[in-house]
LUMFI-718017 format. One record per residue (C-alpha): residue in three letters; x, y, z. Coordinates in steps of 0.001 Angstrom, whole numbers, padded with zeros to 6 digits, always signed. Example, Ala and Ser with C-alpha at 12.3 -4.5 7.8 and 13.67 -1.06 7.14 Angstrom:
<pts>
ALA+012300-004500+007800 SER+013670-001060+007140 
</pts>
This chain:
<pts>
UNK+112332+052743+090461 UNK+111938+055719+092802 UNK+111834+055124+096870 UNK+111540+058659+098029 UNK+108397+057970+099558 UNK+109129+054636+101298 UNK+109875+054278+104890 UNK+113135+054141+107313 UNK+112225+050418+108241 UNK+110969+049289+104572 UNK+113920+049921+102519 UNK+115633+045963+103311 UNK+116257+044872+100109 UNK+120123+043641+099431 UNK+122726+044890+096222 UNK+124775+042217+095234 UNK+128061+042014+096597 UNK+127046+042904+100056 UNK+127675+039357+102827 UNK+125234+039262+105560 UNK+126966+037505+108728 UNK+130721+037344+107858 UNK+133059+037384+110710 UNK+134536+039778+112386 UNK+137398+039768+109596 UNK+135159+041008+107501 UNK+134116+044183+108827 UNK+135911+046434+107294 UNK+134906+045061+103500 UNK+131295+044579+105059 UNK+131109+048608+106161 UNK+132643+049376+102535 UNK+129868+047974+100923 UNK+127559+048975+102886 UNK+128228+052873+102031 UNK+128198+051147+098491 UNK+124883+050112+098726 UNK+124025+053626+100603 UNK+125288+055784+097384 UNK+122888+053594+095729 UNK+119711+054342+097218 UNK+120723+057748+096879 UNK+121108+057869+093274 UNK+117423+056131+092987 UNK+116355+058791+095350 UNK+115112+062114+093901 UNK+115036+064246+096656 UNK+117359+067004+096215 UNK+117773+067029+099847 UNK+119682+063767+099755 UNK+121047+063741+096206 UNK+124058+063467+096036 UNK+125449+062609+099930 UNK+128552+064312+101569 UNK+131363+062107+100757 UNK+132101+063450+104312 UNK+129501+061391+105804 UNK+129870+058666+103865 UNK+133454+058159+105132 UNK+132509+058323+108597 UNK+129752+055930+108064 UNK+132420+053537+106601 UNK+134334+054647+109578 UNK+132281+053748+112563 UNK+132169+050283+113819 UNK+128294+049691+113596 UNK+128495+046482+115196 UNK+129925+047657+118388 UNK+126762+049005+119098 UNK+124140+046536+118273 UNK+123188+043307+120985 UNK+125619+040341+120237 UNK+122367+038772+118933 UNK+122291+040450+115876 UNK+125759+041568+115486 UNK+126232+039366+112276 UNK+123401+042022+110764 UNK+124957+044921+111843 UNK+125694+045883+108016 UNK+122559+045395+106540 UNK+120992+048442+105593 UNK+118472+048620+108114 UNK+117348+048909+111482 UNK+117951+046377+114216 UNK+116368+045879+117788 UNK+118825+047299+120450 UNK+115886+046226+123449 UNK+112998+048235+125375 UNK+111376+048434+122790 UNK+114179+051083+120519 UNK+116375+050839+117449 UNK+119420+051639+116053 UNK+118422+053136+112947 UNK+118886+051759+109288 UNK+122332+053554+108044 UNK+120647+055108+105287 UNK+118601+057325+107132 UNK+121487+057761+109469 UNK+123082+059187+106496 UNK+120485+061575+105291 UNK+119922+063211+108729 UNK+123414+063943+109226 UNK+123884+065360+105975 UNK+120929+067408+106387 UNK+122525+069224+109145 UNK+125342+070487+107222 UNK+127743+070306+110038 UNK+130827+071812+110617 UNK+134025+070879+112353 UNK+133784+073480+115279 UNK+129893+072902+115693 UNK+128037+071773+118736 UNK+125222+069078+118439 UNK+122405+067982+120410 UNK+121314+064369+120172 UNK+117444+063605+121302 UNK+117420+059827+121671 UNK+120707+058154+122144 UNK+119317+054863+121835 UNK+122852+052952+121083 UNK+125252+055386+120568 UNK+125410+054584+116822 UNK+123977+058170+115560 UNK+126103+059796+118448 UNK+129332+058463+117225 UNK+128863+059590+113826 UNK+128261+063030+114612 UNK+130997+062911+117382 UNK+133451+062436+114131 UNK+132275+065513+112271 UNK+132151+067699+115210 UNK+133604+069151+118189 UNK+130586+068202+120909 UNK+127703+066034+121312 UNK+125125+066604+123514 UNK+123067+063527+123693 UNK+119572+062802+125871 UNK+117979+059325+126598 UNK+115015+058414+128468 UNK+115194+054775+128932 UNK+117467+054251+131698 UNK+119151+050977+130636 UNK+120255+052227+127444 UNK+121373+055575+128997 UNK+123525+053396+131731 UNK+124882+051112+128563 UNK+125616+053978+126160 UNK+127444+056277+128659 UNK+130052+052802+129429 UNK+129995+051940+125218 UNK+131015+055519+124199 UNK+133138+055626+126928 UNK+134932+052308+126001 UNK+135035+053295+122199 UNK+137156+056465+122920 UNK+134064+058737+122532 UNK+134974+061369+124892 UNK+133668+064481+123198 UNK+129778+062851+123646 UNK+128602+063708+127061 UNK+125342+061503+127647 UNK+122610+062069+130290 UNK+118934+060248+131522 UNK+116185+062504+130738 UNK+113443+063981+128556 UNK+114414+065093+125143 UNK+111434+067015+124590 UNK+113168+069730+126605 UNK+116631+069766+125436 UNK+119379+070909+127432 UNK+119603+074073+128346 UNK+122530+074885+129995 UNK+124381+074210+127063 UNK+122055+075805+124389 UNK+122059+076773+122070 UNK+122841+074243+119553 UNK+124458+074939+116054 UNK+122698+071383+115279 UNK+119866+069255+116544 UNK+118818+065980+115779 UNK+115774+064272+117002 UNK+115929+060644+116643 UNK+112460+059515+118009 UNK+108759+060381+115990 UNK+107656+063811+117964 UNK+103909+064654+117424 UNK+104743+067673+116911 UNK+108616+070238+116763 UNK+108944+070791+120254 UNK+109164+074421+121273 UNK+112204+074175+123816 UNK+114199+072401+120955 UNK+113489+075914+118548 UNK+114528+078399+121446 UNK+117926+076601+121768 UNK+119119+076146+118244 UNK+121120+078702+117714 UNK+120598+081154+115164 UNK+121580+079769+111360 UNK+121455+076556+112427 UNK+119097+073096+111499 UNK+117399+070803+113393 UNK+116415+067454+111916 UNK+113427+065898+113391 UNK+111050+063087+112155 UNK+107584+064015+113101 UNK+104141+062000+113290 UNK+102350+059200+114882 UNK+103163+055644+115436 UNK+100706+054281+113390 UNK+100456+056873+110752 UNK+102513+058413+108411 UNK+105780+060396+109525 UNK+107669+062780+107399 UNK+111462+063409+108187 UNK+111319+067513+108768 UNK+114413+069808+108112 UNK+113672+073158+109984 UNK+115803+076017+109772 UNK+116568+079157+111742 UNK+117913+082287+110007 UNK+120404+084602+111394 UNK+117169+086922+112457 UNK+115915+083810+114010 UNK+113057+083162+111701 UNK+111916+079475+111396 UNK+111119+077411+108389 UNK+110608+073868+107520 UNK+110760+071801+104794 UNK+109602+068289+104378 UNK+112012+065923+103390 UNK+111054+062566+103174 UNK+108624+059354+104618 UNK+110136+057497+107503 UNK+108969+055584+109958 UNK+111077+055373+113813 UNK+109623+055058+116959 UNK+107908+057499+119250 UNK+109225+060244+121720 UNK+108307+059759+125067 UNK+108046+061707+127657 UNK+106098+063614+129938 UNK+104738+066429+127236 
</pts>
């Protein structure tokens, strides 16, 4: 079976072992096999791009409390590999793709990343273990006021959070040695290119809503010369703005 080409949102199905809705006592053996279940899929997956996953990034993954940043509505779910409603119409992202854009980066202890979407804080917190700072940009106001207070409460004090357009990065502290883009862009904006820095990767999913979107790696060389490479099929919700 191959599922290279299937979506963010479509790859639901469960591997045995895996207990949807234990307790809180069960975290800890639920986020275990969930990384389980995420070396799976990428064994089936034959993208070379994803094949085989930092072991790096798969212990932060188990690392991370997931739940903590899903709605107590669905925090029984918050293992399942997928993506779960977080309101205003956003999601926190299914942990597999979670996983394949921060390997994609290729990050580095000392780097400094900039988040486009914060959404819940989820993707945030997982870089903010593999790095030294997070940038991180959201435009819908009540997430932006309940992420700054979750990351805050979780200890995540090298993520600094602000309201505003993505589309335009963040200047002031460009340029990036990552960026990661977690919203459907019609196209790689320009602003997020100037401020990666030079040798670094930028991970962005691009397309419309209601068509196909491809996950894009694009790289800049030491010369600053861009290319891009098209990883896989993925499907997340569009980046809004005023652009």
């Amino acid at each position: 079976m191959r599922i290279r080409r299937l979506t963010g949102i479509m790859l639901f199905f469960m591997l045995p072992g895996i207990a949807p809705g234990a307790g809180p006592a069960d975290y800890i053996t639920e986020r275990a096999a969930l990384v389980d279940e995420i070396r799976a899929y990428a064994r089936l997956d034959r993208s070379a791009a994803t094949n085989p996953l930092s072991e790096e990034v798969l212990e932060t993954i188990a690392k991370v409390e997931r739940h903590q940043f899903v709605p107590e509505i669905w925090r029984d779910q918050a293992y399942r590999n997928r993506p779960l409603p977080i309101g205003h119409g956003q999601t926190i992202s299914q942990p597999y793709i979670v996983a394949i854009m921060t390997d994609l980066l290729e990050l580095e202890p000392d780097d400094v990343v900039l988040e486009v979407g914060t959404g819940s804080g989820y993707q945030a917190a997982i870089l903010a273990e593999l790095v030294r700072q997070v940038y991180s940009i959201e435009i819908v106001e009540p997430l932006a006021v309940q992420v700054k207070e979750r990351l805050a409460r979780l200890g995540y004090d090298t993520v600094t959070t602000r309201l505003g357009d993505g589309y335009y990065g963040w200047e002031e502290n460009a340029p990036f040695d990552g960026i990661i883009v977690t919203a459907a862009a019609s196209h790689v904006p320009p602003p997020l290119i100037e401020q990666l820095k030079p040798g670094g990767r930028m991970v962005i999913p691009v397309g419309s809503q209601f068509l196909t979107q491809y996950l894009l790696l694009i790289e800049k060389s030491e010369h600053g010369e861009i290319t891009s490479r098209q990883i896989t099929a993925v499907r997340f919700v569009p980046l809004t703005g005023d652009h």
